[in-house]
C-alpha angles and dihedrals in degrees: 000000000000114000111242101217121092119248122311121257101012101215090214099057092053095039094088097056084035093063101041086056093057090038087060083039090055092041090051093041088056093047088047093053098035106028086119086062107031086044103046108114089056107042094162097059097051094100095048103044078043098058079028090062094038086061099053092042082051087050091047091043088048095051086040081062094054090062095050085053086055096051095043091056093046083058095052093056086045084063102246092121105156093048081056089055092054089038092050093062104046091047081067100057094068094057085037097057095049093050087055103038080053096056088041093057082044096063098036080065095048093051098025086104088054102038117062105165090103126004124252103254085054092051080054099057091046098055088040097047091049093049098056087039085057108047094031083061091042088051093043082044091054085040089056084047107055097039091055089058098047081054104062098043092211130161136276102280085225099071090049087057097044098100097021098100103008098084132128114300084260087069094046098070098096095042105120117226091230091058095062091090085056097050088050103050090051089047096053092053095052085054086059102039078057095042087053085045098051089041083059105041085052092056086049089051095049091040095051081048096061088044087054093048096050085043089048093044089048125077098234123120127297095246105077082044083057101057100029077062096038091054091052113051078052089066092040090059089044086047089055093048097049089048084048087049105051085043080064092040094054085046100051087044090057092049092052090058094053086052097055093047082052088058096047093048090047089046092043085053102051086044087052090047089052099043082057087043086056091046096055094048094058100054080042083055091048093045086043090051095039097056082044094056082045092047093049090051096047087052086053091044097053088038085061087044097053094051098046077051083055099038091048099049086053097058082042094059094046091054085055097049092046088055098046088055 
């Protein structure tokens, strides 16, 4: 089944914020570069315009974040949840690296009067220029990304999983526990890609609906009546199999997690048989060490006995030696 939103991560529409973003990246690179020059007339004031001017680079990059939070959660309900999951963790490294940058600017004040390899306007531009060096390559990195993706017009990730793991219990010998999360989690954003498919299907549908009516209502001819009719009996029919479809999804969801609590109460009760088995070899352990204490003081027992035994048949054989003199 085709997926019926347009490509993920439409470049123009994020072309606007994107550019405002470099535009803030290339002002602060040229502070960062020139803030001897620009600010000239108020030396006094350059360090604190400069980490002025880091916080509110740190404000704009954290609402810019925001917005990537947004887009990537407009791609996972397009279905394209594993390319979320890449893209989640690179929309993190912008806001990341000005904190950092910021803590870093931050400590080259507090041990700027014990440190005098490089003063500290230079340890400024340094931080600030690696800052800007570093998101603008994440952001060129999302941009790479996304544009990669666009290129290749493939289809939503979630439906190449569907089946995948989901098979008879033959095939589920070899499905790890730790991989039911996972599962799940795939699972859940497949339910709502077709959730977002079937809301829209149903506002084409209506929308066909009131096209049909004013074509009906008018005296023009029957064609346009035919395939209006035609079309949408067509997205009634996809409508029924999404719909189909999500009814299985929900099933073989279910089924997973059965699976999975089948799993826990299999693993809970080899942990309690071996907990028993634990049990039993310590009191094995205790008898074993018990007769071994006794063992060890009927040898020295028997070892006494023999030399009284020894002792005696000397003195035995003295006696007999006394009378016989």
């Amino acid at each position: 089944m085709k997926h019926l939103y347009p490509v993920i991560g439409s470049l123009r529409a994020s072309l606007g914020v994107f550019s405002t973003v470099s535009y803030w990246q290339a002002g602060f690179a040229v502070l960062a570069v020139g803030a001897t020059w620009i600010f000239h007339p108020i030396k006094g004031l350059v360090f604190p315009l400069l980490c002025s001017c880091n916080v509110a680079l740190l404000v704009v990059t954290g609402i810019f974040q925001q917005y990537l939070v947004y887009q990537v959660k407009k791609i996972r309900l397009q279905g394209y949840y594993i390319f979320s999951q890449k893209l989640k963790h690179i929309i993190r490294l912008p806001f990341a690296t000005i904190a950092y940058g910021t803590a870093a600017m931050l400590l080259v004040m507090v041990w700027d009067p014990h440190i005098g390899i490089l003063s500290m306007l230079t340890l400024f531009r340094i931080v600030m220029l690696t800052e800007v060096v570093c998101v603008s390559s994440f952001m060129t990195v999302y941009i790479g990304c996304v544009h990669q993706y666009n290129s290749l017009d493939s289809q939503p990730d979630v439906l190449k999983s569907l089946y995948s793991p989901l098979q008879p219990s033959s095939s589920l010998e070899g499905l790890r526990y730790q991989d039911g999360g996972r599962l799940s989690d795939q699972q859940m954003a497949l339910l709502q890609y077709q959730q977002e498919n079937i809301h829209f299907l149903g506002e084409e549908i209506l929308r066909l609906q009131e096209t049909l009516s004013k074509f009906e209502r008018s005296n023009d001819g029957t064609a346009p009546q035919v395939d209006l009719a035609h079309l949408l009996a067509t997205r009634d029919q996809e409508l029924r199999t999404l719909k189909a479809e999500m009814n299985q999804l929900q099933s073989e969801l279910r089924l997973a997690q059965s699976i999975v609590e089948e799993k826990d109460a299999e693993i809970q009760r080899i942990r309690n048989a071996n907990n028993q088995y634990v049990e039993e070899n310590e009191r094995l352990r205790a008898i074993l060490g018990e007769w071994s204490s006794r063992a060890a003081k009927l040898e020295r027992a028997l070892e006494l006995e023999r030399m009284s035994n020894l002792e005696l048949q000397k003195k035995i054989t003295t006696l007999k030696i006394q009378m016989r003199e």
